[in-house]
C-alpha positions as CSV (number, residue, x, y, z in Angstrom):
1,X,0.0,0.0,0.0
2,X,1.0,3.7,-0.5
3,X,0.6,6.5,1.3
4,X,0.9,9.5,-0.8
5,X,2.2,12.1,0.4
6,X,3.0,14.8,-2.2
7,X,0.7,14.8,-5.7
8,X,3.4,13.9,-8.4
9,X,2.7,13.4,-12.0
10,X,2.5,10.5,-14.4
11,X,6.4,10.4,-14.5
12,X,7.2,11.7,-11.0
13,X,4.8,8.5,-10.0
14,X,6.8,6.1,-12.4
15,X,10.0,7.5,-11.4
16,X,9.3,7.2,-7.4
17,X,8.0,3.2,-8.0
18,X,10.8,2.7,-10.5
19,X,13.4,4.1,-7.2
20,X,11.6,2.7,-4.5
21,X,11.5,-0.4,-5.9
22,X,15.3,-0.8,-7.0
23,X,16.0,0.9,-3.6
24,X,14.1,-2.4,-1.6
25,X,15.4,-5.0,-4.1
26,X,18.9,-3.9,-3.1
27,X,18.6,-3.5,0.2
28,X,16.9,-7.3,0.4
29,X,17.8,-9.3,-1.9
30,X,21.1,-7.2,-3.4
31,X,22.4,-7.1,0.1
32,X,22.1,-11.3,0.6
33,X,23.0,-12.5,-2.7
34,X,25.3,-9.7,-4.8
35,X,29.0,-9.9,-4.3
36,X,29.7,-6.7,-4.0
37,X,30.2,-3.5,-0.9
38,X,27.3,-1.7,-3.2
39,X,24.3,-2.5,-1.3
40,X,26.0,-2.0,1.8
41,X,27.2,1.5,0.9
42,X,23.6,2.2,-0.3
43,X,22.0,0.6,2.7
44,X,24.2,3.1,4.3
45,X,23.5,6.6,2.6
46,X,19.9,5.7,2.8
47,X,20.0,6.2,6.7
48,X,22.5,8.9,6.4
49,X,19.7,10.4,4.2
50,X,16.9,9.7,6.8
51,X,18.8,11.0,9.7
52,X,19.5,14.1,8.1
53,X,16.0,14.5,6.0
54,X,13.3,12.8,8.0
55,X,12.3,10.6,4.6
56,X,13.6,8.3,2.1
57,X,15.3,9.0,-0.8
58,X,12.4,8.3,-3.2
59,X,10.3,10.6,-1.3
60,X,11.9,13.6,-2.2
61,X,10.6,12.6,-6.0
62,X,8.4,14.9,-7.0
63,X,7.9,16.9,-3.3
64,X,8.2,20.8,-3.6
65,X,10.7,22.2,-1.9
66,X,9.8,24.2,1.6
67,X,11.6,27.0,2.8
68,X,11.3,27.4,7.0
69,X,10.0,31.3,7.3
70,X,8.1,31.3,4.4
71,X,4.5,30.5,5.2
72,X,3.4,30.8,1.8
73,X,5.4,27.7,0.8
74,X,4.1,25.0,3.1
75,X,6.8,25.7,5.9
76,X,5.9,27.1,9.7
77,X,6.6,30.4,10.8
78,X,7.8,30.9,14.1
């Protein structure tokens, strides 16, 4: 199931599937049967990236940026 969070367009949609899905088959499979540091390094930066962003790579597909102060884009004001 997905939960979406941002409206994306026809390729925005494909393009956050098509790297979601090569993100979890790496990560799973990639990770057990691949010879290779790669999906380790990945698995890595991906937490790296969710630390530091709050959201998965793929997630940033599509999303319009936010600025903090300005209220008018989506952030909070404080």
């Amino acid at each position: 199931m997905t939960v979406e969070s941002t409206q994306r367009t026809l390729p925005q949609r494909l393009a956050f599937h098509a790297a979601r899905t090569a993100l979890l088959y790496t990560l799973t499979i990639g990770l057990c049967t691949w010879r290779s540091p790669w999906p380790f390094v990945l698995g890595l930066a991906t937490v790296v990236w969710w630390i530091v962003c709050k959201q998965m790579p793929y997630d940033a597909i599509g999303e319009k940026r936010r600025t903090a102060g300005n209220p008018t884009a989506g952030g909070q004001s404080s």
